[in-house]
C-alpha positions as CSV (number, residue, x, y, z in Angstrom):
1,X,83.2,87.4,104.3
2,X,86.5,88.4,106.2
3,X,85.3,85.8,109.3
4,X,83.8,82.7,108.9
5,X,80.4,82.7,110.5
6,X,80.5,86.6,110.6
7,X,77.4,86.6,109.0
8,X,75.2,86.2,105.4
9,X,73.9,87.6,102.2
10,X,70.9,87.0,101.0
11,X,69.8,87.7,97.1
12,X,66.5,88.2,95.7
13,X,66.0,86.8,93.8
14,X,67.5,83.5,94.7
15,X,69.1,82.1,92.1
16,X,72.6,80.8,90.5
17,X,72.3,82.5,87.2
18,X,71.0,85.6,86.5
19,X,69.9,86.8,82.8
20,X,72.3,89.9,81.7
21,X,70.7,93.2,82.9
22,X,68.7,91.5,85.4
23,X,68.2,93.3,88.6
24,X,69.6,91.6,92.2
25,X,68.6,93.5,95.7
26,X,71.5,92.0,98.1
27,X,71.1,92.0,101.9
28,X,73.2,91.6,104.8
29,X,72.8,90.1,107.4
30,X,75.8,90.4,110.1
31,X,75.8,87.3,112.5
32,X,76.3,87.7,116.9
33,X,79.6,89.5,118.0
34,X,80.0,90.7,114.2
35,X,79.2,94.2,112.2
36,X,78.9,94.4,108.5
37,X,81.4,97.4,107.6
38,X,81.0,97.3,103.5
39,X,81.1,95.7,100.0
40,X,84.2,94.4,98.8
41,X,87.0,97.2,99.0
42,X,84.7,100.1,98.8
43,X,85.1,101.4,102.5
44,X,82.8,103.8,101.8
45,X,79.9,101.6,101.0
46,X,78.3,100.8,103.9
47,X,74.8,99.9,103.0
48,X,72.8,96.7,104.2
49,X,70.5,96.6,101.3
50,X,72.2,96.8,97.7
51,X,70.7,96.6,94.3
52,X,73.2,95.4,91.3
53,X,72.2,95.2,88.1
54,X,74.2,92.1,86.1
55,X,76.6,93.1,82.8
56,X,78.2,90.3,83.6
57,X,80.1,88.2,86.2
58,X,80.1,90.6,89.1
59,X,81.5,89.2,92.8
60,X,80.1,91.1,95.5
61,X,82.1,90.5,98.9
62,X,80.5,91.8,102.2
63,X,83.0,92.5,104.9
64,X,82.4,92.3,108.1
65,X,84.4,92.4,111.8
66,X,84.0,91.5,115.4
67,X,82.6,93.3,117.9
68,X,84.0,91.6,120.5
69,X,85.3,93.9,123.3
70,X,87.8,91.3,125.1
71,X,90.9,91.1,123.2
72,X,93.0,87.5,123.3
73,X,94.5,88.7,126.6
74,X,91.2,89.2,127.9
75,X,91.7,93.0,128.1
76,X,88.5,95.4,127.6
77,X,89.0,96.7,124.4
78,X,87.8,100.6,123.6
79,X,84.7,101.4,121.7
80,X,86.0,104.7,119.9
81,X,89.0,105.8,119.4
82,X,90.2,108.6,122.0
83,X,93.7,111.0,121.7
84,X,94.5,111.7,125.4
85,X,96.0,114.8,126.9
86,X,99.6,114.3,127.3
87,X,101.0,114.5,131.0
88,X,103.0,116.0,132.7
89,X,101.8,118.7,130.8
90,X,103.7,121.5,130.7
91,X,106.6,118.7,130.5
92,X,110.2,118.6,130.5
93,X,112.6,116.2,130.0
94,X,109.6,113.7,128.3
95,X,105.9,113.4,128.4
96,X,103.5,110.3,128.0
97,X,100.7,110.5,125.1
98,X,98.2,107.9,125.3
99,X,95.4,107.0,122.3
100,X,93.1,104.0,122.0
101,X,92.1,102.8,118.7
102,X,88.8,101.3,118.1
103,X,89.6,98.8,115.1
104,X,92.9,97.4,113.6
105,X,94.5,100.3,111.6
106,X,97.7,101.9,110.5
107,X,98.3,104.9,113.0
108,X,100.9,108.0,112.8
109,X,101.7,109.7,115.8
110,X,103.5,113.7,114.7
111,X,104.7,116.0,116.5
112,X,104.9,119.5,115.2
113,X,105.6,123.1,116.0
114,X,103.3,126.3,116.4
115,X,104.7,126.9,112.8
116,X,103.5,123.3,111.9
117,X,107.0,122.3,110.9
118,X,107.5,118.6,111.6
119,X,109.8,117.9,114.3
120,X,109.2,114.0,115.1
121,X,106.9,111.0,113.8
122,X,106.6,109.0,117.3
123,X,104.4,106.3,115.5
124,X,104.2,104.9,112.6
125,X,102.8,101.6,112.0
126,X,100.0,98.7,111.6
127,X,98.2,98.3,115.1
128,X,95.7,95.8,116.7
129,X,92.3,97.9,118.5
130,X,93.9,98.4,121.9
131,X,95.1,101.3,124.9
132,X,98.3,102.5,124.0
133,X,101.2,105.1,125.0
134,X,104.1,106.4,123.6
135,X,106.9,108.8,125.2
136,X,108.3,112.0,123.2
137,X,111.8,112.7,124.4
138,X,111.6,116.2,123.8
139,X,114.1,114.8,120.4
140,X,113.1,116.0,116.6
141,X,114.2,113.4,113.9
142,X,117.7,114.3,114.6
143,X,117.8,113.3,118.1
144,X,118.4,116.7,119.0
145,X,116.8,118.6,121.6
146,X,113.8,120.8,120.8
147,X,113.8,124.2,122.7
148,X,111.2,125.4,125.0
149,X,107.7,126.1,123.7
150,X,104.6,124.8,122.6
151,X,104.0,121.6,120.5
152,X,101.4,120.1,118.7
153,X,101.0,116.0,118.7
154,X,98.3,114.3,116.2
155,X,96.9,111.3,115.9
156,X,95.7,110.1,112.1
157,X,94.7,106.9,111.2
158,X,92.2,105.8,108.3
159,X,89.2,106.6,110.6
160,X,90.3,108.8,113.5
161,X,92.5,112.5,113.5
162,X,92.7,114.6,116.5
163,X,95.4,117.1,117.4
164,X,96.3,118.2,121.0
165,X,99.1,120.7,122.8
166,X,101.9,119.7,124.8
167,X,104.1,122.6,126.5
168,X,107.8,122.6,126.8
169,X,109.4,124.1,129.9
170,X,113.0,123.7,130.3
């Protein structure tokens, strides 16, 4: 378990040694303000009910996270993660973009152009679930000025992608 408390697994049959090829259904049970998310490292396997069969020393981990919605600073925390419009939109000199983020994950923040050239990467880092904003300068990774025209921004993280346009007036 990631959380102490966060919740149980329960084997059937119960025991501490099991005879090589034996069979062993494993259920989880995810505890108050906790959700189970998946077996050891395998995001993708997200079933409650699990049936191993034992070739040897097997580990199984279940993983499981808050559902609190009240982070430590006692803000409401979002249930899905959203990619705002920017505004102004059209813009010029700068425009805000605001996203929320659902669960603790890496997030990049692009901007490109209609030719999907890369022009800036506004974010690019680890982040707690949260409301945030970032400002795009109208700058491409050179600091220099971008001309007028229309821009794409997008949002990818390990379980959200979304793309938007922001227009450029000078």
């Amino acid at each position: 378990m990631t959380e102490k408390n966060a919740g149980i697994v329960c084997r059937e049959p119960d025991q501490t040694n099991y005879d090589f090829g034996a069979k062993v259904k494993l259920q989880v049970f995810a505890n108050e303000n906790f959700q189970f998310l998946h077996w050891n490292d395998d995001v993708t396997d997200t079933a409650t009910v699990v049936v191993i069969e034992m070739t040897g020393n097997r580990k199984m981990n279940a993983v499981f996270e808050s559902r609190s919605l009240v982070d430590v600073e006692g803000q409401t925390l979002p249930k899905e993660f959203v990619l705002k419009q920017n505004y102004p939109n059209p813009f010029n000199p700068e425009t805000t973009i605001e996203y929320s983020l659902a669960k603790n994950c890496h997030v990049q923040i692009s901007i490109y152009n209609v030719n999907g050239q890369l022009i800036d990467i506004l974010v690019d880092e680890e982040k707690v679930a949260g409301n945030y904003s970032v400002i795009w300068e109208a700058l491409d990774q050179s600091r220099n000025r971008v001309p007028s025209g229309i821009y794409m921004y997008q949002i990818k993280s390990k379980y959200f992608q979304k793309v938007k346009k922001a227009i450029l007036l000078k």
